[in-house]
N, CA, C and O atoms as CSV, one atom per row, in Angstrom:
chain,resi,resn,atom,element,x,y,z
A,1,UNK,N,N,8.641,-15.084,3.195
A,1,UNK,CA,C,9.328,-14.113,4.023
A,1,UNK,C,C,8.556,-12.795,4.111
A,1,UNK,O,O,8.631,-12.094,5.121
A,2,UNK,N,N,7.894,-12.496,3.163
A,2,UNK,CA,C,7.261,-11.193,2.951
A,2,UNK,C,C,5.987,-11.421,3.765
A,2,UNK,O,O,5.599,-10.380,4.297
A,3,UNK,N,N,5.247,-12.467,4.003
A,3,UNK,CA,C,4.076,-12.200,4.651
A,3,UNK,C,C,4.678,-12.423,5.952
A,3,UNK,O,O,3.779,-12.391,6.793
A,4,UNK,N,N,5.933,-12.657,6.537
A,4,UNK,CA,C,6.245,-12.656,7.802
A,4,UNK,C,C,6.751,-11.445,8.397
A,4,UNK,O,O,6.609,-11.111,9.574
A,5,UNK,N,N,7.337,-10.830,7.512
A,5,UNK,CA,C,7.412,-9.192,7.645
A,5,UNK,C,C,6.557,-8.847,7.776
A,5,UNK,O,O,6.638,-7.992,8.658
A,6,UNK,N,N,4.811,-9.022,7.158
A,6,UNK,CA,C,4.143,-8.052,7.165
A,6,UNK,C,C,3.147,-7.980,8.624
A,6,UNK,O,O,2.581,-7.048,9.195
A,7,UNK,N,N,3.265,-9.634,8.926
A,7,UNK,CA,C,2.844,-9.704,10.398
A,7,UNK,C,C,3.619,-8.935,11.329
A,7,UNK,O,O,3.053,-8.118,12.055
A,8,UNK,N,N,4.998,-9.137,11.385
A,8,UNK,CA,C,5.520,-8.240,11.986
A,8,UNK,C,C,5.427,-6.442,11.818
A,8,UNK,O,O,5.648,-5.604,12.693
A,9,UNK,N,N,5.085,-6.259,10.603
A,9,UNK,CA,C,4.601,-4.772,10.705
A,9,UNK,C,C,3.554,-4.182,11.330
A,9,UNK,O,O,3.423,-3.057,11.813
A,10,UNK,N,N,2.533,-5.499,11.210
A,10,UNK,CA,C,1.205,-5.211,11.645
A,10,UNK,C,C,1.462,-5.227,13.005
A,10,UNK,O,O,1.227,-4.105,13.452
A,11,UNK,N,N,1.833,-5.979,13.853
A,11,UNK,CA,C,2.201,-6.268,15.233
A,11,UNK,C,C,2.616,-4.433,15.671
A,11,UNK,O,O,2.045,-3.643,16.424
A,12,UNK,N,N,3.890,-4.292,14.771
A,12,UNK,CA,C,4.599,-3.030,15.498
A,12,UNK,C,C,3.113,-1.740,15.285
A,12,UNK,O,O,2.628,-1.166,16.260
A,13,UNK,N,N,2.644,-1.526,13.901
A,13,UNK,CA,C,1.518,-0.413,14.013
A,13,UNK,C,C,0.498,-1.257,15.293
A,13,UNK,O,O,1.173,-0.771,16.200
A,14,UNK,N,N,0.147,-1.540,15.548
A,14,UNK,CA,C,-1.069,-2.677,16.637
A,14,UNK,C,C,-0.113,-1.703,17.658
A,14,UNK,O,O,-0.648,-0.603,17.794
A,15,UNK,N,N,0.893,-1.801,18.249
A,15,UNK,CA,C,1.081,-0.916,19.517
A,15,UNK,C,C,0.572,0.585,19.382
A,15,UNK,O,O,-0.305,0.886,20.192
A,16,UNK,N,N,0.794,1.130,18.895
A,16,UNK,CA,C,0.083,2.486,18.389
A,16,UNK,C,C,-1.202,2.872,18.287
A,16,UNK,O,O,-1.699,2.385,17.271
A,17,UNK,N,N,-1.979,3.555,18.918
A,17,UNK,CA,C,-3.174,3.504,18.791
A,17,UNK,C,C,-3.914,4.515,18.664
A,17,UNK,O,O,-5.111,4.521,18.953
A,18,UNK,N,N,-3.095,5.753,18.089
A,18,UNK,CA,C,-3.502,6.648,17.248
A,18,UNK,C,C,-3.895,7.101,15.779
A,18,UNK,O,O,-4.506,8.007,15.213
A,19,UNK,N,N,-2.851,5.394,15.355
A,19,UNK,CA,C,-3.696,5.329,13.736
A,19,UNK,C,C,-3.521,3.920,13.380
A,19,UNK,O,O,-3.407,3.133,14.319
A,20,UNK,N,N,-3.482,3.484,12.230
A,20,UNK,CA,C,-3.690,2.313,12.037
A,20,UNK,C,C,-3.587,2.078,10.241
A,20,UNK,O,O,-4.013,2.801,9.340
A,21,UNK,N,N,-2.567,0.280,10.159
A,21,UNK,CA,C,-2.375,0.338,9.023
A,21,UNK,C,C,-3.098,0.516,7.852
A,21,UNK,O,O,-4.246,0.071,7.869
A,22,UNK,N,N,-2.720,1.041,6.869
A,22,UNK,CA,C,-3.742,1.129,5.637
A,22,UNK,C,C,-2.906,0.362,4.227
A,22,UNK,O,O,-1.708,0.113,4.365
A,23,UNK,N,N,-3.492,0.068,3.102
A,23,UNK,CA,C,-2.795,-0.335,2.104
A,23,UNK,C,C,-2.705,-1.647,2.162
A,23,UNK,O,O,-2.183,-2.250,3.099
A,24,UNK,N,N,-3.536,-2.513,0.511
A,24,UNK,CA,C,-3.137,-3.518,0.874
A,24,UNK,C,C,-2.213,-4.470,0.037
A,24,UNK,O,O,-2.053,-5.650,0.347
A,25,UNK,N,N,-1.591,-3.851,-1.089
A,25,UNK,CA,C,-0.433,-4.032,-1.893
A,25,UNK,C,C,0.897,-3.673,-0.943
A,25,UNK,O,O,1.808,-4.390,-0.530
A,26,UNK,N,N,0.630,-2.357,-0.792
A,26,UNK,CA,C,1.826,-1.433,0.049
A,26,UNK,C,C,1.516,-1.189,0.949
A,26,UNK,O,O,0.912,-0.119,1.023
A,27,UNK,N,N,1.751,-2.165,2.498
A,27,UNK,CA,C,1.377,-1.379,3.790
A,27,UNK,C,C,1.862,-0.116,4.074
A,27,UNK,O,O,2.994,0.131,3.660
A,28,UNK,N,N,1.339,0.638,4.612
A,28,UNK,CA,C,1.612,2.018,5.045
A,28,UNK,C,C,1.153,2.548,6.117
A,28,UNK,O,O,0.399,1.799,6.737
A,29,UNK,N,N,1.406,4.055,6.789
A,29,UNK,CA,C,0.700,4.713,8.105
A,29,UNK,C,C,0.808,5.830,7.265
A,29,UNK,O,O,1.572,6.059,6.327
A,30,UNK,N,N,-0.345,6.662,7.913
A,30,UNK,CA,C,-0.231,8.038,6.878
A,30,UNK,C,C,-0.962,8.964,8.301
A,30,UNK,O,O,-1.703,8.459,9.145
A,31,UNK,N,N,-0.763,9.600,8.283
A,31,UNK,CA,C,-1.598,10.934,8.943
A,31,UNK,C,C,-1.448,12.690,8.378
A,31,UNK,O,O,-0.555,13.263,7.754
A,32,UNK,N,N,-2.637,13.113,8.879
A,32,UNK,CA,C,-2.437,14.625,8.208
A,32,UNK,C,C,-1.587,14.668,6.414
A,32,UNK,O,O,-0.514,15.127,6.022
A,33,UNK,N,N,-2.587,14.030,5.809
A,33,UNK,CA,C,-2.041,14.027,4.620
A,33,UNK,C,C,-0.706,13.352,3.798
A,33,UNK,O,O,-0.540,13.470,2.584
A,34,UNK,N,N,0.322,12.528,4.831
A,34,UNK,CA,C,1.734,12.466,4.791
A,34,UNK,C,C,1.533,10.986,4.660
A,34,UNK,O,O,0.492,10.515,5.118
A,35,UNK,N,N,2.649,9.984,3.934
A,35,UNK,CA,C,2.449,8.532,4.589
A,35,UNK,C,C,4.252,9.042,5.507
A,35,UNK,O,O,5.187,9.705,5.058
A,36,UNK,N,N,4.091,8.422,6.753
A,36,UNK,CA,C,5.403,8.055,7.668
A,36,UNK,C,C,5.926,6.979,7.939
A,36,UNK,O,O,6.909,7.050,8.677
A,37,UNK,N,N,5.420,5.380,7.389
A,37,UNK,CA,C,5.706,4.544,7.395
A,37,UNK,C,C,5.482,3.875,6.254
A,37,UNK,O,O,4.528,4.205,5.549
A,38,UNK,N,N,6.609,2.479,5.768
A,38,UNK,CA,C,5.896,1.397,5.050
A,38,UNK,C,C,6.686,0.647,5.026
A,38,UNK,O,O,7.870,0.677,5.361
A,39,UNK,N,N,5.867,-0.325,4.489
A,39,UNK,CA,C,7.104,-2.065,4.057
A,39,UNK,C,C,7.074,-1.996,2.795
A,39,UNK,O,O,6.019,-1.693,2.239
A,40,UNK,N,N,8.215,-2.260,2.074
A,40,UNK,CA,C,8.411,-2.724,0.520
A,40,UNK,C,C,8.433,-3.889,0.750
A,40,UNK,O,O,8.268,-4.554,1.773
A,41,UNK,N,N,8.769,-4.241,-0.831
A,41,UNK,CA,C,7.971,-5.632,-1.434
A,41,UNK,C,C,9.664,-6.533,-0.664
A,41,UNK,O,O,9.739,-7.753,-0.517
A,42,UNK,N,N,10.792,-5.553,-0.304
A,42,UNK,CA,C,11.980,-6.648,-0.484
A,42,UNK,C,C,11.448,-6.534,1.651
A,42,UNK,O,O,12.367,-6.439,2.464
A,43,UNK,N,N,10.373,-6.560,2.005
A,43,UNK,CA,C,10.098,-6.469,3.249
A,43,UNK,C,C,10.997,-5.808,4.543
A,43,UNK,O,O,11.193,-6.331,5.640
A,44,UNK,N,N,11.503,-4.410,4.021
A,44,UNK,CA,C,12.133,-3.519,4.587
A,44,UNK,C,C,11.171,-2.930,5.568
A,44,UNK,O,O,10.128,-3.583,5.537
A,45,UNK,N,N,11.133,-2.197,6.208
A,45,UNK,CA,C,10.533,-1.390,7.066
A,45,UNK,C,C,11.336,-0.030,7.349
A,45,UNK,O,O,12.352,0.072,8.037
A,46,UNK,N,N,10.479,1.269,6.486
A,46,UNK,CA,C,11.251,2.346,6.672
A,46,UNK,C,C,10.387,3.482,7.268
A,46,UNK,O,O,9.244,3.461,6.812
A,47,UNK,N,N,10.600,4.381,8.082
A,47,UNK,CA,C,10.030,5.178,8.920
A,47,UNK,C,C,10.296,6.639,8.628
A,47,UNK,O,O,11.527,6.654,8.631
A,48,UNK,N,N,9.853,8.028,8.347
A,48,UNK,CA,C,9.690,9.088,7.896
A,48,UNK,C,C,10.578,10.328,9.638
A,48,UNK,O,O,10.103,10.378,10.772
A,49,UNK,N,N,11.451,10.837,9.290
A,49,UNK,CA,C,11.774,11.706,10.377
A,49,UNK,C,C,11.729,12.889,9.769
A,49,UNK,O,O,11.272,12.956,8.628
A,50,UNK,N,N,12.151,13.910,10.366
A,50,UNK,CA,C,12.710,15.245,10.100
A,50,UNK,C,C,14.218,14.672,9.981
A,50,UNK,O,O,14.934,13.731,10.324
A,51,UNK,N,N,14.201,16.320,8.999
A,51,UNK,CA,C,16.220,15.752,8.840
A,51,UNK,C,C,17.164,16.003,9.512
A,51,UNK,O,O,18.296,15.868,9.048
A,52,UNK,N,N,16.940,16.458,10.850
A,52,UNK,CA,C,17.705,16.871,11.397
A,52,UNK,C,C,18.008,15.076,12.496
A,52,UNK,O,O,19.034,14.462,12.788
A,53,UNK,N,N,16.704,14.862,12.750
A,53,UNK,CA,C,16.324,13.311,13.734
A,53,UNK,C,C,16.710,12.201,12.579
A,53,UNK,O,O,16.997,11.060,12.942
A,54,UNK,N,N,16.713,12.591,11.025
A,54,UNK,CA,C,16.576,11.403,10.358
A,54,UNK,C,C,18.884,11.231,10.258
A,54,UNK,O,O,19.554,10.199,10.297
A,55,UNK,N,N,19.272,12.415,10.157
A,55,UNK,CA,C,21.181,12.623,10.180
A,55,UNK,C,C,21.146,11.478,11.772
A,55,UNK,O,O,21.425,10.296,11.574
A,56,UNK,N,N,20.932,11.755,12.685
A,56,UNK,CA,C,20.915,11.727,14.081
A,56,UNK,C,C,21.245,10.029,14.216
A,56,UNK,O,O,22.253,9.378,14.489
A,57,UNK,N,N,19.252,9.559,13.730
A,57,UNK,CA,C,19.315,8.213,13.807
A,57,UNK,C,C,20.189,7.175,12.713
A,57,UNK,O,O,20.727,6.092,12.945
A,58,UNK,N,N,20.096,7.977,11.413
A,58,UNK,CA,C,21.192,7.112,10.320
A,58,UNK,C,C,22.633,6.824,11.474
A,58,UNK,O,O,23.411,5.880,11.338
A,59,UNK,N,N,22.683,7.378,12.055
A,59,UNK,CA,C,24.277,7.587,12.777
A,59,UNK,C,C,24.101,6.498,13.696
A,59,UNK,O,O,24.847,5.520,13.625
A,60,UNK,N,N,22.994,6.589,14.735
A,60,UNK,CA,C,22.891,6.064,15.829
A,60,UNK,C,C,22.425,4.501,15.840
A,60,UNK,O,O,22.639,3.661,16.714
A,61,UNK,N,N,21.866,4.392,14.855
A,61,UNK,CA,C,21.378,3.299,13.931
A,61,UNK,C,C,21.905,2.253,13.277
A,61,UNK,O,O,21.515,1.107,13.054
A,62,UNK,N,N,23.071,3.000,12.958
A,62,UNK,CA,C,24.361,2.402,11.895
A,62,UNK,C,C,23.386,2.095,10.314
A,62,UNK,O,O,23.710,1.186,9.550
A,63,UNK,N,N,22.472,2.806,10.104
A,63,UNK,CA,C,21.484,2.433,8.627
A,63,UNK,C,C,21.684,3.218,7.586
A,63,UNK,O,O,22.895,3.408,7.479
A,64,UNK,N,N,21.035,3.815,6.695
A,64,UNK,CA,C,21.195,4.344,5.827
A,64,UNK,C,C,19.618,5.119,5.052
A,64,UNK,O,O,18.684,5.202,5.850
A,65,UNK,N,N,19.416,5.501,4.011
A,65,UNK,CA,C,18.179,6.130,3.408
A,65,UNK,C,C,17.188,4.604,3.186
A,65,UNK,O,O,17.645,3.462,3.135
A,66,UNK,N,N,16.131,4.901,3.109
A,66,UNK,CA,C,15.175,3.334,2.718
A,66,UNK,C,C,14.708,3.945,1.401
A,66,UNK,O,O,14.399,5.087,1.061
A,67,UNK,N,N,14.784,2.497,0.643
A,67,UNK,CA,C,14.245,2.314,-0.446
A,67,UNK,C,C,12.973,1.608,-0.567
A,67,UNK,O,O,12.666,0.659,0.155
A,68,UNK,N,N,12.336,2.025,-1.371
A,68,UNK,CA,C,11.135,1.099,-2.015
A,68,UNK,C,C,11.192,1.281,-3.612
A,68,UNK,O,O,11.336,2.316,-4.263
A,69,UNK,N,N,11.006,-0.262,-4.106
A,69,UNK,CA,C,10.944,-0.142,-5.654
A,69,UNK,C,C,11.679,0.772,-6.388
A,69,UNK,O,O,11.296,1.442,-7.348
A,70,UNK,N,N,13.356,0.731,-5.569
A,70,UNK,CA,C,14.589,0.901,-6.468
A,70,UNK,C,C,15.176,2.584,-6.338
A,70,UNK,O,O,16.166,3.191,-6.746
A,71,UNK,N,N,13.674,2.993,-5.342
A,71,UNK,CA,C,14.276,4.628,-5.288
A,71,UNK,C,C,13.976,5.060,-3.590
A,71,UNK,O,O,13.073,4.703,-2.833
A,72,UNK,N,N,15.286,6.087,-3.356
A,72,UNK,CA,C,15.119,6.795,-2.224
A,72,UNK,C,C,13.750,7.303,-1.946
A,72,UNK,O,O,12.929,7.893,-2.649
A,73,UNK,N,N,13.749,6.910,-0.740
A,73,UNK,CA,C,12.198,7.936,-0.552
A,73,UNK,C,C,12.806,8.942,0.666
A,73,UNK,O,O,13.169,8.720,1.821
A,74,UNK,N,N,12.750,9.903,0.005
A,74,UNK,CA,C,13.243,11.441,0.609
A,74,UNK,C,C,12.377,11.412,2.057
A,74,UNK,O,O,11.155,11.359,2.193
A,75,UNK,N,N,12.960,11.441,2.633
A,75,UNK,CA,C,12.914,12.089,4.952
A,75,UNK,C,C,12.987,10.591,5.382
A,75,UNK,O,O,13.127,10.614,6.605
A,76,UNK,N,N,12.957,9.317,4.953
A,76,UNK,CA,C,12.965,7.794,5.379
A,76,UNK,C,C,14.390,7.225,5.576
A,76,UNK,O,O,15.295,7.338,4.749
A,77,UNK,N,N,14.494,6.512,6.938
A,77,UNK,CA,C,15.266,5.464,7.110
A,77,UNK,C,C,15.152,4.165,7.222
A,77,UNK,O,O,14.104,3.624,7.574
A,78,UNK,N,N,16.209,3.549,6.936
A,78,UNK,CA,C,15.557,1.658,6.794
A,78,UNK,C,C,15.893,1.700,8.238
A,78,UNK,O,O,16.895,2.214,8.735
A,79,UNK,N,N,14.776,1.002,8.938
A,79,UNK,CA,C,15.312,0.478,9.929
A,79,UNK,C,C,15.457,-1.062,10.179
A,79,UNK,O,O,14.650,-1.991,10.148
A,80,UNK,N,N,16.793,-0.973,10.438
A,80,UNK,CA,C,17.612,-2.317,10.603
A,80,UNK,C,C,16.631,-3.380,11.137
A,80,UNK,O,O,15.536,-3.219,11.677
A,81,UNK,N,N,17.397,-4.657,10.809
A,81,UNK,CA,C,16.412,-5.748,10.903
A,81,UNK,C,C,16.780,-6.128,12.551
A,81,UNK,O,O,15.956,-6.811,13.159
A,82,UNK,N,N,17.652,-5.812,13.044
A,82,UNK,CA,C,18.071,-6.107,14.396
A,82,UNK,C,C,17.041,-5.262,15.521
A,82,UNK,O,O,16.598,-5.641,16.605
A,83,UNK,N,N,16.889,-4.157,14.894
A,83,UNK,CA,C,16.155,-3.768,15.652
A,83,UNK,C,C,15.174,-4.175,15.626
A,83,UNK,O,O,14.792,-4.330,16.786
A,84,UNK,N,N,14.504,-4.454,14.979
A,84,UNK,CA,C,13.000,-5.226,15.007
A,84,UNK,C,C,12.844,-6.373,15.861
A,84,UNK,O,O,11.746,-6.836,15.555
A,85,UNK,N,N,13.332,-7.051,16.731
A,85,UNK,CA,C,13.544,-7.795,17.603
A,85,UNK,C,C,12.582,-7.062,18.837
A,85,UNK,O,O,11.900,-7.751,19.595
A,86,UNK,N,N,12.629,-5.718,18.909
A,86,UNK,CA,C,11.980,-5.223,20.239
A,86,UNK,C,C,11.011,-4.186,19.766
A,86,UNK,O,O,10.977,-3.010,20.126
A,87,UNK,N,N,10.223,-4.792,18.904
A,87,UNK,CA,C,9.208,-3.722,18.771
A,87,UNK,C,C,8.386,-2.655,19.292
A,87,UNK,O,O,7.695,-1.842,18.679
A,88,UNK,N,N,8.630,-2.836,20.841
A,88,UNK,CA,C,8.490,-1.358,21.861
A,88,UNK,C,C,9.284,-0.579,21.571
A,88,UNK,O,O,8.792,0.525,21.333
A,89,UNK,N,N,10.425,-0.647,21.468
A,89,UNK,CA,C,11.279,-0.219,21.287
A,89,UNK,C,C,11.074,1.245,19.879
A,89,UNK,O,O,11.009,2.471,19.974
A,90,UNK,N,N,11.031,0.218,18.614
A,90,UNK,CA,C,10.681,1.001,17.051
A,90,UNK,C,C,9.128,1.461,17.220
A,90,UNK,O,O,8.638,2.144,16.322
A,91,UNK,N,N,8.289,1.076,18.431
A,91,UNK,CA,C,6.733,1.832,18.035
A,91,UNK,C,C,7.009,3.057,18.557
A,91,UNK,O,O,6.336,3.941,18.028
A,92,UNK,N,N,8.022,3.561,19.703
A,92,UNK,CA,C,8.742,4.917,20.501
A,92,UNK,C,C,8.862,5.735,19.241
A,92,UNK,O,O,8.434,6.890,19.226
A,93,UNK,N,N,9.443,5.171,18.152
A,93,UNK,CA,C,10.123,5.780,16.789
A,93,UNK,C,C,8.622,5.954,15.859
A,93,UNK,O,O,8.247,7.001,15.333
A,94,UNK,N,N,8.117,5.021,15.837
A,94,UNK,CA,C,7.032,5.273,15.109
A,94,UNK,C,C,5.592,6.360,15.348
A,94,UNK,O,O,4.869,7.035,14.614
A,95,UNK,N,N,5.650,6.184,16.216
A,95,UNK,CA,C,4.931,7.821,17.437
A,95,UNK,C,C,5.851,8.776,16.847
A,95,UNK,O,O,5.440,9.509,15.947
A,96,UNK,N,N,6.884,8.840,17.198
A,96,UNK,CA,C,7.730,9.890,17.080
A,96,UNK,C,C,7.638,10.661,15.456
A,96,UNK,O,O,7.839,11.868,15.323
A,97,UNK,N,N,7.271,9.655,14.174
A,97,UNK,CA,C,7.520,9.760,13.221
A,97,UNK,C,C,5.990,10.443,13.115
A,97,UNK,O,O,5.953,11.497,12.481
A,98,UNK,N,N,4.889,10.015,13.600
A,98,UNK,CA,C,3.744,10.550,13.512
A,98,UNK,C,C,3.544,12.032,14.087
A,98,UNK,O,O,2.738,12.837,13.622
A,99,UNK,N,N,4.292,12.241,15.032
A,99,UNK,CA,C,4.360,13.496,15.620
A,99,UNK,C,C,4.424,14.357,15.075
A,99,UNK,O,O,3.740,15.376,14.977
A,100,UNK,N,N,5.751,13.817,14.434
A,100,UNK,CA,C,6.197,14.759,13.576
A,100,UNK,C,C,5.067,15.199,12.057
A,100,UNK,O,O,4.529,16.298,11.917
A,101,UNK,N,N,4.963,14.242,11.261
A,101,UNK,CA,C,3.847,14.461,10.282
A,101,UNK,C,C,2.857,15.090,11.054
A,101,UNK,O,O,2.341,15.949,10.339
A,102,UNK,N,N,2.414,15.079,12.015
A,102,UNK,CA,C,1.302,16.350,12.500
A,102,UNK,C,C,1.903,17.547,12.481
A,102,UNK,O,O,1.268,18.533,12.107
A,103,UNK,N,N,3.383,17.652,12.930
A,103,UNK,CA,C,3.587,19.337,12.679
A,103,UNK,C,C,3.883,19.746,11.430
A,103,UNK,O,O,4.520,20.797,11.352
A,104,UNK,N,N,3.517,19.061,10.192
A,104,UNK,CA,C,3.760,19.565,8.748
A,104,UNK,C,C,2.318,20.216,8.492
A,104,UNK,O,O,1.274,20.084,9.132
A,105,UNK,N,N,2.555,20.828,7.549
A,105,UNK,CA,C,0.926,21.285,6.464
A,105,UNK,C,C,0.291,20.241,6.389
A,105,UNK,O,O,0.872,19.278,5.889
A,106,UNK,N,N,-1.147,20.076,6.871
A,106,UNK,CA,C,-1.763,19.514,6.597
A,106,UNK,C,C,-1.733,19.368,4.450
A,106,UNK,O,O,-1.562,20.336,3.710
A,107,UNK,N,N,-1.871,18.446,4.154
A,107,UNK,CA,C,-2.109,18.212,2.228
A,107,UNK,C,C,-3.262,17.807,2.720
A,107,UNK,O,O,-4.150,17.411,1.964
């Protein structure tokens, strides 16, 4: 199941073509110092917002905070497995999530 998630992760970063996956235990997207995406091992897929977009989409979403390896990861939402069905759809979100990590401090 986990390497079928991870094709599917790879698929959704592959629309994006401003950066590209890294990590090969823990897939991830990172820019300007930040990671904004990843898959855990239970093959979740959680995405990095601001908190004002991250209140917004938990709502709109019907989801909740994403976990990896048993702990919140602070500004991330899981995004639902339903949605992953239309991966145009979550790469809109995944841009969006990168955007955003460009307007932080560069680390």
């Amino acid at each position: 199941m986990w390497k079928e998630k991870l094709k599917l992760y790879d698929e959704l970063v592959a629309k994006c073509e401003r950066y590209e996956r890294k990590g090969k235990t823990m897939p991830y997207t990172s820019a300007n110092g930040y990671m904004f995406s990843l898959l855990n091992k239970a093959g979740e897929i959680g995405i990095r917002f601001s908190k004002d977009v991250q209140e917004k989409y938990m709502q709109e979403f019907n989801t909740t905070f994403y976990k990896s390896y048993g702990a919140v990861m602070n500004g991330y939402i899981l995004i639902p497995e339903e949605m992953l069905k239309d991966l145009d759809k979550v790469a809109v979100y995944l841009d969006e999530s990168y955007d955003y990590v460009m307007t932080l401090e560069p680390k």
